[in-house]
N, C-alpha and C positions, 0 to 999 in steps of 0.2 A: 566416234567409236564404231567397229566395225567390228562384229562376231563373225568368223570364217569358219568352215569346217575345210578338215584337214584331208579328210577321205571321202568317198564320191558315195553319194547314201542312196542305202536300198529306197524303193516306194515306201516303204513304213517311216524312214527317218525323215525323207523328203516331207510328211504328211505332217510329223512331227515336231518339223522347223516351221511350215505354216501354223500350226493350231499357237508353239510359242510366238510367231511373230504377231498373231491374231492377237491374241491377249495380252502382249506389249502394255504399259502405261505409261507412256512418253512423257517426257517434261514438258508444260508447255514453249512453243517456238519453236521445240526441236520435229525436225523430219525423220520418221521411220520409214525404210524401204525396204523389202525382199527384191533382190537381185540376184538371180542365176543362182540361188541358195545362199546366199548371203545375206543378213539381215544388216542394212547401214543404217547408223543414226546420226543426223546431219545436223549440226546447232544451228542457232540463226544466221542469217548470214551475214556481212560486212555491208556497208552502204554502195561500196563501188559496183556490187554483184547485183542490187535491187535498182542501180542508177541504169546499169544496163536494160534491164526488164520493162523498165517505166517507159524509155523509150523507144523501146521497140514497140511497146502497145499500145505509145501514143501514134506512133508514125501506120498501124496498121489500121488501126480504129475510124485514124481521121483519115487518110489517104487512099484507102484501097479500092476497088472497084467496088465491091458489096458490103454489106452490114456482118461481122463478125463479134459474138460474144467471146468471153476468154475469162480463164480462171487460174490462179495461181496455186491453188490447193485443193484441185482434184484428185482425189486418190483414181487411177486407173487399174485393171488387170490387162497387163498383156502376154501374151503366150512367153512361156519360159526353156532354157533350151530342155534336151530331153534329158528326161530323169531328173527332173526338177520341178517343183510347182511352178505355176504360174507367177510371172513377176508382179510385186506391186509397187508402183512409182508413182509418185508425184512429180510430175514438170513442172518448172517454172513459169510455163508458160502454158494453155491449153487452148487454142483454137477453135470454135466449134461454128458452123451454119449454124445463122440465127433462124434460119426456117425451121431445122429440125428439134430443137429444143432439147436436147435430150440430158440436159441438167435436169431436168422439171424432174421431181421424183426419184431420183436415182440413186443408186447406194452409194457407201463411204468407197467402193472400192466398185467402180463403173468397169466392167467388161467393155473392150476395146475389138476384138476381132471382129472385122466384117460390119465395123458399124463406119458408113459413111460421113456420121453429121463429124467426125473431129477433121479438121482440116490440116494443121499445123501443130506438131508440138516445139518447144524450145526450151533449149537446155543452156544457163550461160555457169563455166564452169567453175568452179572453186578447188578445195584443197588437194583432192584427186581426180585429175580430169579424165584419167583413160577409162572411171568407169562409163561418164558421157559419150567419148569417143568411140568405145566398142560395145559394152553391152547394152546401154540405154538403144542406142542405135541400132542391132541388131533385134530387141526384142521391139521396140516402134515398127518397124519393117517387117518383123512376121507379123505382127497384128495389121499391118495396110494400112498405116496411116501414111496418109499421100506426101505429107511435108515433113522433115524434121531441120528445123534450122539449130545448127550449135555457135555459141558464142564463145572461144576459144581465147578466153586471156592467159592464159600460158603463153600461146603459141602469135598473140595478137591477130588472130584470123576470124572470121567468120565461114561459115558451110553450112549450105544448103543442100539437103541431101534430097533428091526424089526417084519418083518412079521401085517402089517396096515391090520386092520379086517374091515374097514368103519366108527368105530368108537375111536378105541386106537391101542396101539402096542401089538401084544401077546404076545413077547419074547424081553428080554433084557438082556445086559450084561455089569456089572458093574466093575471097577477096582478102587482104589483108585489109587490117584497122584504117577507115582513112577514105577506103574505098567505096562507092557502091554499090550495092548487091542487091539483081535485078531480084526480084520475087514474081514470078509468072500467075496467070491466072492461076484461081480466081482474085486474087491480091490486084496484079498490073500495079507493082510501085516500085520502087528503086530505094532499098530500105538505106538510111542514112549508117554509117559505121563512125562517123569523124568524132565522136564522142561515146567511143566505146572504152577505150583505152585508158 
């Protein structure tokens, strides 16, 4: 389910859509998002979408150069475009330095900008993938989150997007299913895709 507004809202309406998406009572398993003013509500998802996730955070957990934590149901805020609140997503995936710890304490809905400890978000898509493709990805990259890797079963690809300019990603790197997809520091692995598909 998806509530969309039809016409582009003043500051009052925009404040508006936050305070009902704040008060939201979600069914359990389901995911509430604010996205670009849009409040999505995502059911649980199918097995092949969580088969994806499990391995990618086996292969980053056990392989990578350093110790990474990660969280499946982090609520984040990240900057929203303009004349929109702030977006609030949950990734699939959340990456963070185990140095910085910054789960320890932190709210249901963790502010993102300028904080260094998240390292990687990932996104692997489901029933409508362009909001992964363009908005998730655009609002990850104003906040500076250094990585965003998307898992593209629509499209059978994987992308790695890096390098956030304030407003998108400058560099990415794409593989199809099958292939694999270098992950640079601080990762240094070659993340597996042959069982993506």
């Amino acid at each position: 389910m998806t509530v969309m507004v039809q016409e582009p809202l003043s500051h009052e309406d925009a404040d508006v859509v936050l305070e009902g998406f704040l008060a939201l009572d979600t069914p359990e398993g389901f995911r509430v998002e604010l996205i670009d003013g849009e409040i999505v509500v995502t059911p649980p998802p199918l097995g092949d979408h969580e088969r994806c996730i499990g391995k990618i955070i086996r292969q980053v957990i056990r392989y990578s150069a350093i110790e990474f934590e990660c969280s499946g149901n982090k609520g984040l805020t990240v900057p929203g475009v303009e004349g929109q609140p702030d977006n609030r997503v949950i990734p699939d995936i959340t990456f963070i330095s185990i140095e910085k710890d910054p789960f320890h304490g932190a709210a249901s809905w963790m502010p993102v900008e300028g904080d260094d400890a998240i390292v990687m978000v990932v996104e692997v898509t489901s029933g409508k993938p362009k909001r992964d493709r363009e908005a998730k990805r655009t609002g990850y990259a104003r906040a500076g989150v250094p990585f965003y890797l998307l898992v593209d079963r629509d499209e059978d690809r994987v992308s790695l997007f890096s390098g956030p300019d304030g407003e998108d990603y400058g560099h990415m790197d794409q593989v199809p299913f099958g292939k694999p997809l270098p992950l640079p520091e601080p990762f240094e692995i070659e993340l597996d895709t042959s069982e993506f598909g």
